[in-house]
C-alpha positions, 0 to 999 in steps of 0.5 A: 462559716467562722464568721457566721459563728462571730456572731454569737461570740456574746452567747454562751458556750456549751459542751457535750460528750458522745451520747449526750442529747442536746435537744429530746423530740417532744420537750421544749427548751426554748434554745437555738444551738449554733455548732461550733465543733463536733459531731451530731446525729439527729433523729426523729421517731428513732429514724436517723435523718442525719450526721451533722459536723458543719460549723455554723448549723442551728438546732432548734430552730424549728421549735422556735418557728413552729412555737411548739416542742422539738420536732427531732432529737440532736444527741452528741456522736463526738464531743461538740462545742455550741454557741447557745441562743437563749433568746432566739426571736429576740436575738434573731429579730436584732440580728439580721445577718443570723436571721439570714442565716437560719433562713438560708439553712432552711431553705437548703433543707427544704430544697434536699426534701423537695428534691429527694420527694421529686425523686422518690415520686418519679421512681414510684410512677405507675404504681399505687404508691404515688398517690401517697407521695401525692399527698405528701407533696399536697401536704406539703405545699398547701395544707395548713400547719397540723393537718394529717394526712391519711393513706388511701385504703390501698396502701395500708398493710397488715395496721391500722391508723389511729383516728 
């Protein structure tokens, strides 16, 4: 993994303390982070999804992609030291080796959700709460960006959907 952060030895370099949020869900900040060192938490909706202390992983990418806001929250756990990419489809376009590498941790990424999916469906099978895990995986797979998925009538308990 060092020589993948060679890559942006000509970017800059930050550092964050413990509790120290790098990317806010929902605000924008037009940046990919390369982690050096260190140790993050990423959540999103106040769900902690994961602990992060690889170095070479990228945050921010999907904002970047999607062209949109940030899509988790990534908050230092210990101090961490990121490479910082202030122009990411510029230097991701000049760079295919880092544009290859944002890509392969994508796919790691959606392997892990399709296979923890795969595994929730078969735990549910015969239950009424397949049909949700059907529409998440249809979502998934073949609806168009932004479409929201609504649970059958079946499945809501004691809430109610906003429309």
């Amino acid at each position: 993994m060092a020589s993948i952060l060679e890559l942006f030895r000509d970017c800059a370099v930050s550092t964050f303390t413990p509790g120290q949020v790098i990317l806010q869900q929902g605000e924008s900040t037009g940046r990919l982070y390369f982690l050096i060192a260190g140790s993050v938490e990423v959540t999103k909706d106040d769900v902690r999804l994961a602990t992060v202390t690889q170095p070479g992983a990228v945050f921010g990418e999907m904002a970047m992609l999607l062209k949109g806001p940030h899509t988790a929250t990534v908050k230092a756990i210990q101090t961490c030291t990121f490479h910082v990419v202030e122009n990411p489809r510029e230097f991701l376009s000049q760079s295919p080796a880092a544009c290859l590498h944002v890509c392969d941790l994508l796919a790691h990424r959606i392997d892990a959700l399709n296979r923890y999916l795969v595994n929730v469906k078969h735990q549910f099978e015969g239950h009424d709460h397949l049909g949700m895990v059907d529409g998440i995986l249809d979502a998934l797979l073949h609806r168009p960006a932004r479409s929201v998925v609504r649970p059958k009538d079946s499945t809501i308990h004691q809430t109610e959907l906003p429309d």
